[in-house]
Biopython code that builds the backbone (N, CA, C, O; Angstrom):
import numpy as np
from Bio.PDB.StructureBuilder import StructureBuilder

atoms = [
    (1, "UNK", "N", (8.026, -31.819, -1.666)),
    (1, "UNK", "CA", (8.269, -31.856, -0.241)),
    (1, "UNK", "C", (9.767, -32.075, -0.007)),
    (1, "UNK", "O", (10.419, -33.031, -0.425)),
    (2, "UNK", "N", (10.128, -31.246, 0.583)),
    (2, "UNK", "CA", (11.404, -31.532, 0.914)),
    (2, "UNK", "C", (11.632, -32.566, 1.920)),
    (2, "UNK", "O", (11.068, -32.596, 3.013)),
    (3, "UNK", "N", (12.691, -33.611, 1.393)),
    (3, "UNK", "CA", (13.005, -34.803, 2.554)),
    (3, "UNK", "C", (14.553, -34.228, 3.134)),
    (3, "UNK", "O", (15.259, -33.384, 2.582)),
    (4, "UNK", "N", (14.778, -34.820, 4.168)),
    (4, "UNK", "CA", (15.747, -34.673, 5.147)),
    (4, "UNK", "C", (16.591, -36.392, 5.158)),
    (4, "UNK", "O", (16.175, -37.471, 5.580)),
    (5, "UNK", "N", (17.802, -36.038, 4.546)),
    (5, "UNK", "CA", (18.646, -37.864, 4.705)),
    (5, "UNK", "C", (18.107, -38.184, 6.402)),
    (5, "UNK", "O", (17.935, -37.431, 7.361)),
    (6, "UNK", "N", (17.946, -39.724, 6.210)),
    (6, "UNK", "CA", (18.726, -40.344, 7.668)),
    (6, "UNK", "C", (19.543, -41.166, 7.418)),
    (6, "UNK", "O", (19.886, -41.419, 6.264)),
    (7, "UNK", "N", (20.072, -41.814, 8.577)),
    (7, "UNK", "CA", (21.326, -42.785, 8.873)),
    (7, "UNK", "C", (20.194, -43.645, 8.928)),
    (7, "UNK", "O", (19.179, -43.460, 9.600)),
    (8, "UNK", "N", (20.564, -45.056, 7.807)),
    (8, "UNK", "CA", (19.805, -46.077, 7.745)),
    (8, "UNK", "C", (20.352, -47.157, 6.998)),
    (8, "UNK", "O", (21.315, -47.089, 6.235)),
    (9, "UNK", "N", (19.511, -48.387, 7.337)),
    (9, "UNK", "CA", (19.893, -49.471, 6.108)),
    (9, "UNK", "C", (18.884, -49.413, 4.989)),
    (9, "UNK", "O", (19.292, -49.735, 3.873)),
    (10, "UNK", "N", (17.444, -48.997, 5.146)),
    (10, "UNK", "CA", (16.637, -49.558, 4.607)),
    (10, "UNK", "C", (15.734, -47.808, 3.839)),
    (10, "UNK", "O", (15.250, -47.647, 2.719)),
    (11, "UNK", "N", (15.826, -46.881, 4.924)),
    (11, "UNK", "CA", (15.705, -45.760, 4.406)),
    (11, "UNK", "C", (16.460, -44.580, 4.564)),
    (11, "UNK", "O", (17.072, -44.258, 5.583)),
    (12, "UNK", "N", (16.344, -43.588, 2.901)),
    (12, "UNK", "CA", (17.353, -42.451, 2.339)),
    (12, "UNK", "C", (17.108, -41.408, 3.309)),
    (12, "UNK", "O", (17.935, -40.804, 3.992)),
    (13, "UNK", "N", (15.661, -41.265, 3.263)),
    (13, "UNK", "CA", (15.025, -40.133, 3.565)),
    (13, "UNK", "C", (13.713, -39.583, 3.650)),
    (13, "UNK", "O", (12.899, -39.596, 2.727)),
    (14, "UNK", "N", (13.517, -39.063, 4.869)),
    (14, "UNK", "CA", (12.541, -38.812, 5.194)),
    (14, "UNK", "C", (11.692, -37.461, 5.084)),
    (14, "UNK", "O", (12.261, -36.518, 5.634)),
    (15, "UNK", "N", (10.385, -37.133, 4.464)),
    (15, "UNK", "CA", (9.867, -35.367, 4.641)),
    (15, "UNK", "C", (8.755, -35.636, 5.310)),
    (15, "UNK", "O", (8.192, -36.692, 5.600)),
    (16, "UNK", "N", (8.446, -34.129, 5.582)),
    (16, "UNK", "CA", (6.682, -34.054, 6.178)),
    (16, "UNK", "C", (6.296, -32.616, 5.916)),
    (16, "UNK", "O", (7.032, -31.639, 6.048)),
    (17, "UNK", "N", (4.971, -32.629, 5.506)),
    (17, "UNK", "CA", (4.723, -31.890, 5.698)),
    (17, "UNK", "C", (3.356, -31.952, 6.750)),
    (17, "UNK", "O", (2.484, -32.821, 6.739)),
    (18, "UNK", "N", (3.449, -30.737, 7.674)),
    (18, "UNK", "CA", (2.556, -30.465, 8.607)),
    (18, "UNK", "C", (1.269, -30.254, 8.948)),
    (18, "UNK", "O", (0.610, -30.609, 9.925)),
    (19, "UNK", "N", (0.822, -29.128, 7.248)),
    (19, "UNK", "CA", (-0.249, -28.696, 6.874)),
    (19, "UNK", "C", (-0.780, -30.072, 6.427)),
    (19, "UNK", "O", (-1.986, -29.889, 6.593)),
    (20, "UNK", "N", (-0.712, -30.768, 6.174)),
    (20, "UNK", "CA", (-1.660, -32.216, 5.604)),
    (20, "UNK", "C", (-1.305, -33.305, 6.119)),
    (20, "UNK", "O", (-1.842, -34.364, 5.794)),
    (21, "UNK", "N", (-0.387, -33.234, 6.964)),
    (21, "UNK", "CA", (0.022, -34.491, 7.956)),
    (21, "UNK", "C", (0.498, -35.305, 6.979)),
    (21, "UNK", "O", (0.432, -36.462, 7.395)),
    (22, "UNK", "N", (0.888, -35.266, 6.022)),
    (22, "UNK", "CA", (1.704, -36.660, 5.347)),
    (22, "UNK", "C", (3.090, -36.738, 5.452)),
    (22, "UNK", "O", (3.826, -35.867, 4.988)),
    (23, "UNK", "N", (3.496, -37.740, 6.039)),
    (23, "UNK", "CA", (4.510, -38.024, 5.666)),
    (23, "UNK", "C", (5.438, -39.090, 4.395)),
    (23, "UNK", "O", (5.104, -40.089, 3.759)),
    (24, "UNK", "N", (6.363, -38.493, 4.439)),
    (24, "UNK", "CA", (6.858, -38.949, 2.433)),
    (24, "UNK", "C", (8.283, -40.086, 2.828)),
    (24, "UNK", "O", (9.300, -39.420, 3.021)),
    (25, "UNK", "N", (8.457, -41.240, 2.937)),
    (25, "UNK", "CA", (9.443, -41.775, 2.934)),
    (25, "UNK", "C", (10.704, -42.430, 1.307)),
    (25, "UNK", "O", (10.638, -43.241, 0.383)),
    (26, "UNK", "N", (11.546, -41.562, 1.782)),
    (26, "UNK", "CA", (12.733, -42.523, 0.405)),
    (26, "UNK", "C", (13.148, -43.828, 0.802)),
    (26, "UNK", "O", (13.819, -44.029, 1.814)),
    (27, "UNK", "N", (12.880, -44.442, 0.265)),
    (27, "UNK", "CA", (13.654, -45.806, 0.593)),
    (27, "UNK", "C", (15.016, -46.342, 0.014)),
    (27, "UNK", "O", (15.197, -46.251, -1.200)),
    (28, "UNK", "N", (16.059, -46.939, 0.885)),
    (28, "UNK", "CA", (17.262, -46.968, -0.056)),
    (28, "UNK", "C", (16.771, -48.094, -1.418)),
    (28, "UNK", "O", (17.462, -48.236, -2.427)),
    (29, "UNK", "N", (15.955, -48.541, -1.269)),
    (29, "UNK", "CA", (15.543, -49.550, -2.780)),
    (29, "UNK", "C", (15.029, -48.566, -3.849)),
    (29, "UNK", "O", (14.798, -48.972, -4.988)),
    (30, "UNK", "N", (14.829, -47.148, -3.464)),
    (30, "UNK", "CA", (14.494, -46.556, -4.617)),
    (30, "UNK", "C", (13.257, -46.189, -4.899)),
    (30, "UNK", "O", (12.866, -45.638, -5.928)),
    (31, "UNK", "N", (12.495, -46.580, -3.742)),
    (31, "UNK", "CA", (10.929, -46.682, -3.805)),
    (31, "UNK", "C", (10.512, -45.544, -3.493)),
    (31, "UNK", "O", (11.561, -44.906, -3.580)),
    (32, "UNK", "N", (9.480, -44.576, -3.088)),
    (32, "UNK", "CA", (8.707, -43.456, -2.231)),
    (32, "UNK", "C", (7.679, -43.560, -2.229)),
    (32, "UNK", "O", (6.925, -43.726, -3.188)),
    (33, "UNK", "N", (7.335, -43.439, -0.568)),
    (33, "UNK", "CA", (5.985, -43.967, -0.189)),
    (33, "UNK", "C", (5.222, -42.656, 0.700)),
    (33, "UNK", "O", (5.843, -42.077, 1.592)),
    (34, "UNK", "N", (4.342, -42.424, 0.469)),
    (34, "UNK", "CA", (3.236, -41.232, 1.105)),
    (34, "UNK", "C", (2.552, -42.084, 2.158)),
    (34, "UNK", "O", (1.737, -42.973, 1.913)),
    (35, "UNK", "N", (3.148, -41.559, 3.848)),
    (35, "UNK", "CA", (1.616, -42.226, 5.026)),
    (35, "UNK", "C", (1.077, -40.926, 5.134)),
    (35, "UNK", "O", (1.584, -39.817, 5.299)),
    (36, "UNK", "N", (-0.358, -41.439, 4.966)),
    (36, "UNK", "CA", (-1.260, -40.305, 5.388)),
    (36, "UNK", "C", (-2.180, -40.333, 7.094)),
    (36, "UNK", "O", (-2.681, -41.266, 7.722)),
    (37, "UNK", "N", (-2.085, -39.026, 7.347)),
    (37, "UNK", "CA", (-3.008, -38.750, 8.418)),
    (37, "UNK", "C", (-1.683, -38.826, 9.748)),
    (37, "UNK", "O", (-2.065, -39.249, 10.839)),
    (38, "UNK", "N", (-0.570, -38.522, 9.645)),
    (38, "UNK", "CA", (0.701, -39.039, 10.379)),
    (38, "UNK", "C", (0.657, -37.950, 11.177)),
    (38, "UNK", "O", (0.552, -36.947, 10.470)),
    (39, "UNK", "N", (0.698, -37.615, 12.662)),
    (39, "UNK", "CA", (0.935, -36.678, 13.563)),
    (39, "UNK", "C", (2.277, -36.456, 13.540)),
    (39, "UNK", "O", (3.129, -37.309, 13.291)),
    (40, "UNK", "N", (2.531, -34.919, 13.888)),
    (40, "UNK", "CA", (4.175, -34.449, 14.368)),
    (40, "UNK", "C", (4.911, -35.181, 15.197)),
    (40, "UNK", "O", (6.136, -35.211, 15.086)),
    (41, "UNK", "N", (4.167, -35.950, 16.251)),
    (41, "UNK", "CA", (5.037, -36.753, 17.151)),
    (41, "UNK", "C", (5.330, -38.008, 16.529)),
    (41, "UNK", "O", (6.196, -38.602, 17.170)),
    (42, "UNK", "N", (4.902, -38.685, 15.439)),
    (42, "UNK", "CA", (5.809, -39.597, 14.650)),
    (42, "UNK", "C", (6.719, -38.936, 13.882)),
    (42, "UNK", "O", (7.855, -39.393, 13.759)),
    (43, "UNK", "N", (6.394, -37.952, 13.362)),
    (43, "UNK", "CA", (7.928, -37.562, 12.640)),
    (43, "UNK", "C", (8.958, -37.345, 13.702)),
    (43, "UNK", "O", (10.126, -37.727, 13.630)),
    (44, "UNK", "N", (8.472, -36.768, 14.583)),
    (44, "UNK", "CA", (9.794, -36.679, 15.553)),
    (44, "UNK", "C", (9.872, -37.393, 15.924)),
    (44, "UNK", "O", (10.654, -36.985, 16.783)),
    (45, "UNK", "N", (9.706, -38.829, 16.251)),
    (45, "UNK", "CA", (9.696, -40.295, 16.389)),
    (45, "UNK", "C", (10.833, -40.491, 15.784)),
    (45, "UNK", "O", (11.932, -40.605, 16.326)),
    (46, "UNK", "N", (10.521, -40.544, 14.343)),
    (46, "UNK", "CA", (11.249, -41.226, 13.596)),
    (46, "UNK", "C", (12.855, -40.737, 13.245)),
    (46, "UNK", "O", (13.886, -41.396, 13.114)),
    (47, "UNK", "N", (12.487, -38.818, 13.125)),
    (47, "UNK", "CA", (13.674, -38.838, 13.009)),
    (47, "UNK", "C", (14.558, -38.630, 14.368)),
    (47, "UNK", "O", (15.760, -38.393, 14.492)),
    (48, "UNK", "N", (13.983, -38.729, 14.913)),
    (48, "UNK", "CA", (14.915, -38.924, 16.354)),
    (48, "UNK", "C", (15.118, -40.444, 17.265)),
    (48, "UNK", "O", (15.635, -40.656, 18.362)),
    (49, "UNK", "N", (14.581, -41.185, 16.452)),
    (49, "UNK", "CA", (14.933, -42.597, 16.629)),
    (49, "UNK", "C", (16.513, -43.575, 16.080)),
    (49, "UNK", "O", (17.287, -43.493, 15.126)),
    (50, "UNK", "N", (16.349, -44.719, 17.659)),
    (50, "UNK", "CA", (18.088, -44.752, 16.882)),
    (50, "UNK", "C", (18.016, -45.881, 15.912)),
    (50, "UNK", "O", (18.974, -46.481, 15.425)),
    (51, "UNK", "N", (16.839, -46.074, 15.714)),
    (51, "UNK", "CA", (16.961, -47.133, 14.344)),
    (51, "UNK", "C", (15.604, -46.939, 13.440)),
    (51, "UNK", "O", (14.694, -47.755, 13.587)),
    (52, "UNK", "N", (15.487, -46.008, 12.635)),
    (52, "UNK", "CA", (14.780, -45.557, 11.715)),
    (52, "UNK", "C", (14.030, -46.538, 10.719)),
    (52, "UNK", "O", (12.932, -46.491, 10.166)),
    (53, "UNK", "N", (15.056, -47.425, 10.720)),
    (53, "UNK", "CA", (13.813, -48.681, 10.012)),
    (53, "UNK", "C", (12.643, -49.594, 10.990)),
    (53, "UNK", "O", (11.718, -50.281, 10.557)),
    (54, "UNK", "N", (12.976, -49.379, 12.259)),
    (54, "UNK", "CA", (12.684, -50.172, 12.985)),
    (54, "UNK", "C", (11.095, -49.232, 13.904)),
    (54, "UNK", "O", (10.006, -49.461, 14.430)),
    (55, "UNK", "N", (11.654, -48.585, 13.696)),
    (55, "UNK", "CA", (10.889, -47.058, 14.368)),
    (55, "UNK", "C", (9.752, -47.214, 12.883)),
    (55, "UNK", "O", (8.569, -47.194, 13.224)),
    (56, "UNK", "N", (9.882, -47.295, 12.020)),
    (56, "UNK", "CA", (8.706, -47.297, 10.342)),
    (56, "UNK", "C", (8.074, -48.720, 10.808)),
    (56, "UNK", "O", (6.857, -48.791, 10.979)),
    (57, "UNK", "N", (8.708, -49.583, 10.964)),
    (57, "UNK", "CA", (7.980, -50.594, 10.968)),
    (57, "UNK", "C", (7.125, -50.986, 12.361)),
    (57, "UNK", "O", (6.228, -51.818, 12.229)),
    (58, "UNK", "N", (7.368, -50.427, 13.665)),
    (58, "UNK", "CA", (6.421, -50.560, 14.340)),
    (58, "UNK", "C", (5.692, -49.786, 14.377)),
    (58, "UNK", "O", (4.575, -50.192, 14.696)),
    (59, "UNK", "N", (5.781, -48.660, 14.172)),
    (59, "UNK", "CA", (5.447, -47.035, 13.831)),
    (59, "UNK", "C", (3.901, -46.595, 13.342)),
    (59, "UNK", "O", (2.777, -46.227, 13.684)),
    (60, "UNK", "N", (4.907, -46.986, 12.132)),
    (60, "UNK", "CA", (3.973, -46.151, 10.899)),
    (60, "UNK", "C", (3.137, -47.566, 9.993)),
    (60, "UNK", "O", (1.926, -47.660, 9.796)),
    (61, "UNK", "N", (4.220, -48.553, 9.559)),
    (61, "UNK", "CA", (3.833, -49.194, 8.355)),
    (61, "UNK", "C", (2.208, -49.869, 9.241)),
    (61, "UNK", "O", (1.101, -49.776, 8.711)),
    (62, "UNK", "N", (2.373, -50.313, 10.204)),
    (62, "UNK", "CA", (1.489, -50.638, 10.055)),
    (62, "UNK", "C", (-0.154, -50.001, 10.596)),
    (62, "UNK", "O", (-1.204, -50.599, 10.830)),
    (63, "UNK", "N", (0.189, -48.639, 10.651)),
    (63, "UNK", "CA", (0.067, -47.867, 11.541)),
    (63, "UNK", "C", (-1.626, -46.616, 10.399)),
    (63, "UNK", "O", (-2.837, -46.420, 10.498)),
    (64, "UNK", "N", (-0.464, -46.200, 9.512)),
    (64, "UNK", "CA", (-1.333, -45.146, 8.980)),
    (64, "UNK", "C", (-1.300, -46.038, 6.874)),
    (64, "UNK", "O", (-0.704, -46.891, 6.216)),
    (65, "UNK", "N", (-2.179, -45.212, 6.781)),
    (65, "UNK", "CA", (-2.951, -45.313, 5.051)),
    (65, "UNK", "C", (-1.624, -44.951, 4.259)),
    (65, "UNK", "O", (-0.750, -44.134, 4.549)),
    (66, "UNK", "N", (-1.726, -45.723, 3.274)),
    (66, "UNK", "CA", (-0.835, -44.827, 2.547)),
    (66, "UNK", "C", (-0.560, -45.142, 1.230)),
    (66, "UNK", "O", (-1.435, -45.938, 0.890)),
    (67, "UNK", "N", (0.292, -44.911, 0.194)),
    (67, "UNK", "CA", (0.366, -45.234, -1.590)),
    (67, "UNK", "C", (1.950, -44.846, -1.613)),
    (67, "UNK", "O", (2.640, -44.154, -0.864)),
    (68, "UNK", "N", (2.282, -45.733, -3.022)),
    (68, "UNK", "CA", (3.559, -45.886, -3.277)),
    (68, "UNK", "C", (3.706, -44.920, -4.770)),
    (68, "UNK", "O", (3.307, -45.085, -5.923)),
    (69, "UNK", "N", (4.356, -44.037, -4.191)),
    (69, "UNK", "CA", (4.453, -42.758, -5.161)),
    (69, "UNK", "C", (5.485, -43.650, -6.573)),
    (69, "UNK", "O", (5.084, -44.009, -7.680)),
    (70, "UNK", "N", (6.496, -43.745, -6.127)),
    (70, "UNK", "CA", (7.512, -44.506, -7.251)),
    (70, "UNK", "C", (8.257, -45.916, -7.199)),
    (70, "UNK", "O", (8.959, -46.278, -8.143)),
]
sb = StructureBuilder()
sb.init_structure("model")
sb.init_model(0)
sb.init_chain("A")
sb.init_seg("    ")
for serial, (resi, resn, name, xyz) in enumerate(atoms, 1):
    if name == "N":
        sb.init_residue(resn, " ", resi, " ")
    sb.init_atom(name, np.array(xyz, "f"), 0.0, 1.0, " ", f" {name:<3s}", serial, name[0])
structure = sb.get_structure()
């Protein structure tokens, strides 16, 4: 999946794909995490939010399913 950088403290970068609704987060710690079942209007949430960590954490984290790829 291709990710897209953001401007962040906490995350690199963000992908999605559409066909399966997941979205794939990089974290600047190095981590990558898969939320599943994530609608288009959170990705455009997020990446059009002016604070991208802050936007994950009310968002998503606690929001949708998900596993820690690395």
């Amino acid at each position: 999946m291709k990710r897209v950088s953001v401007e962040s403290t906490v995350i690199a970068a963000v992908g999605y794909d559409a066909s399966t609704a997941v979205l794939e987060i990089a974290f600047t710690s190095g981590d990558l995490y898969r939320y599943y079942a994530v609608p288009p209007s959170v990705h455009r949430g997020i990446m059009s939010a002016d604070s991208a960590g802050r936007y994950f954490a009310r968002h998503i984290r606690p929001v949708y399913p998900s596993e820690r790829v690395r």
